[in-house]
C-alpha positions as CSV (number, residue, x, y, z in Angstrom):
1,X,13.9,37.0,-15.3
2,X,17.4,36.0,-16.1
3,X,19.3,33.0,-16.8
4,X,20.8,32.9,-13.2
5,X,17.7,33.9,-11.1
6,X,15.8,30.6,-13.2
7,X,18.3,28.3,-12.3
8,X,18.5,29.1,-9.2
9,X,14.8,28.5,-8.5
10,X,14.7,25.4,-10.8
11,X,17.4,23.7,-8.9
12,X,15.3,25.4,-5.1
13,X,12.1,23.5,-6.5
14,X,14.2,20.0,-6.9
15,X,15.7,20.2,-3.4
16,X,12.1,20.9,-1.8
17,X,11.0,18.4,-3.9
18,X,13.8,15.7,-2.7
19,X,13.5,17.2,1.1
20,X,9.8,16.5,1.2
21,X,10.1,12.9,-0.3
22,X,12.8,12.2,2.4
23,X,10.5,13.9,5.0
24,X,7.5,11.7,4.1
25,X,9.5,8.3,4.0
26,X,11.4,9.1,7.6
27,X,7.4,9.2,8.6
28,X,6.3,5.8,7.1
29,X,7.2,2.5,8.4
30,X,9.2,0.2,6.7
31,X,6.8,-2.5,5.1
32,X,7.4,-6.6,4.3
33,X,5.8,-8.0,1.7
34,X,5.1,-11.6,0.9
35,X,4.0,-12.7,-2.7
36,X,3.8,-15.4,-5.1
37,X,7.1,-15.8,-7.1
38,X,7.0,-13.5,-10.1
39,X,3.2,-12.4,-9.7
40,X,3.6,-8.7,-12.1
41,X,0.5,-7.3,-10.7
42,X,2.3,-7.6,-6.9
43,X,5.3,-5.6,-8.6
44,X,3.0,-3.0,-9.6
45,X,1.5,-2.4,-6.3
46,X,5.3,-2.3,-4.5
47,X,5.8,0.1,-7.0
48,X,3.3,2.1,-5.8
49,X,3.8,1.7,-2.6
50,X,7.6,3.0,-3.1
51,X,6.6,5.9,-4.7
52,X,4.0,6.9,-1.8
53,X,7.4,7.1,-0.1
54,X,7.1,3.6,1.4
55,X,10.6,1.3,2.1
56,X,9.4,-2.1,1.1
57,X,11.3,-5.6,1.0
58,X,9.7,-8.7,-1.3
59,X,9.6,-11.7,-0.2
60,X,8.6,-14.7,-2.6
61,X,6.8,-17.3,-0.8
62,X,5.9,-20.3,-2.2
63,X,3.0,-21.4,0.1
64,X,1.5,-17.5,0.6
65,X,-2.2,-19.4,2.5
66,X,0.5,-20.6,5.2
67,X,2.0,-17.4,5.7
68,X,-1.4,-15.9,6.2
69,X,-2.9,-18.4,8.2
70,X,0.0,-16.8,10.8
71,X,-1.2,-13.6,10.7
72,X,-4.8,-14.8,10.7
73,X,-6.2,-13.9,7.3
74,X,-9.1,-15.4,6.3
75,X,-9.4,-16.9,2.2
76,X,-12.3,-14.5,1.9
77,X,-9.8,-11.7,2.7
78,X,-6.9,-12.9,0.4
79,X,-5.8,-11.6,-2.7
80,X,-2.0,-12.5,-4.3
81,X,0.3,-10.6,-2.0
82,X,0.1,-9.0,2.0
83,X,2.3,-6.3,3.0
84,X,3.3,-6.4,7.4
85,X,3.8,-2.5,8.8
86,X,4.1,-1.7,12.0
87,X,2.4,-4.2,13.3
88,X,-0.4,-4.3,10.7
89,X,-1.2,-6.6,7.9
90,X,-2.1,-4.7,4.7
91,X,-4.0,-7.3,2.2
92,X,-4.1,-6.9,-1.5
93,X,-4.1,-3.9,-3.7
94,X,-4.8,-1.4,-0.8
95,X,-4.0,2.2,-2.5
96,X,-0.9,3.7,-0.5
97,X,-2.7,7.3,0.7
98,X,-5.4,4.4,2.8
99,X,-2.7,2.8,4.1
100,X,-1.4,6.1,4.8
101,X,-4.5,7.4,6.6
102,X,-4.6,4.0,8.3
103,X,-1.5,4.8,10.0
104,X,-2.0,7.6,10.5
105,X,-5.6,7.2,12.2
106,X,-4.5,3.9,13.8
107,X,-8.3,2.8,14.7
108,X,-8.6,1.0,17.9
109,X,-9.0,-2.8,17.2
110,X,-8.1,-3.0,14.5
111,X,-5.7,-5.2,12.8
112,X,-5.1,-4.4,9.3
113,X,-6.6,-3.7,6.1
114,X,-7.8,-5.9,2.9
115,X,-9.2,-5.2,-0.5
116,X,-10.0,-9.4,-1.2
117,X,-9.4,-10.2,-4.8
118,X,-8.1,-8.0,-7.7
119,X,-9.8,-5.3,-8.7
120,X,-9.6,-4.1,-12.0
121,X,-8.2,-0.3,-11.7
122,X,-6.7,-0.9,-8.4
123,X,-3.0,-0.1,-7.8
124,X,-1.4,-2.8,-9.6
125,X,-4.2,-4.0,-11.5
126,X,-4.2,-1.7,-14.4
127,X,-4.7,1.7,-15.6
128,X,-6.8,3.7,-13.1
129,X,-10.5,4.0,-13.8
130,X,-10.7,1.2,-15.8
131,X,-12.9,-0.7,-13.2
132,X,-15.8,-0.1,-10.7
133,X,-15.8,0.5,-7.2
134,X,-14.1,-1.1,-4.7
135,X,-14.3,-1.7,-0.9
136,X,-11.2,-1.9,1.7
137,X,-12.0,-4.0,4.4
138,X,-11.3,-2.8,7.9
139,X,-10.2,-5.9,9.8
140,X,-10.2,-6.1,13.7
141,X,-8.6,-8.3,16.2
142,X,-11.3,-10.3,17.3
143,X,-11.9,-11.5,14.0
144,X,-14.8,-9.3,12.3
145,X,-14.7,-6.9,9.1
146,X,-16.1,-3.5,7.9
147,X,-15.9,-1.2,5.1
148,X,-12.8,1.1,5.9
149,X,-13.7,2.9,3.1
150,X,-14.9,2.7,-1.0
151,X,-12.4,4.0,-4.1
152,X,-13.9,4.4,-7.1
153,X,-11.6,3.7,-10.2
């Protein structure tokens, strides 16, 4: 292989590489999130979310149990931060490829997602696999909850 013919397929693989990013982020709806001023693990978890190809805007709020009592989130659903998307409310350090399927699968009734609390390993909350498992909560319109799924860390 010469000098020209790698080149040329290095600088191929970046463009397919930028083309499918910019492909996957026309595809995902812009997100919102709302989060106590200066709360790290929140920052970790937008920063996963922006590199699942994910547009998201912080906003600091300093009474966050208001802001979810508006989009009717219960305290046992809460953790530190809520991301809106399309109409949905994403609670807590939900991994972006659920939120992903979420969207894509759209289940009827359904409201949002939650993962309550912090769980250690969760995106966010420290190096992967360095906690257990961990639920996300399917949450429905008329109030009720179910496992959406279970990640192990």
């Amino acid at each position: 292989m010469n000098r020209r013919t790698v080149l040329f397929t290095l600088t191929g693989a970046g463009s397919i590489a930028v083309v499918s990013r910019a492909g996957r982020s026309a595809s995902l709806p812009p997100m919102t999130v709302f989060r106590n001023p200066g709360c790290g693990c929140c920052e970790g978890w937008v920063a996963a979310m922006r590199e699942a190809g994910f547009t998201v805007t912080v906003e600091d709020v300093s009474n966050l149990m208001e802001r979810r009592t508006a989009f009717e989130l219960k305290p046992a659903e809460a953790s530190c931060h809520f991301g809106v998307a399309d109409g949905y409310v994403f609670e807590g350090h939900i991994p972006p490829r659920t939120i992903t399927r979420f969207l894509t699968e759209r289940p009827a009734g359904a409201k949002g997602l939650a993962v309550p609390g912090m769980p250690a390993g969760s995106p966010g909350m420290g190096p992967e696999g360095s906690g257990g498992p961990y639920d996300v909560l399917l949450l429905q319109k008329d109030g009720s909850s179910r496992v959406y799924t279970t990640h192990q860390t």
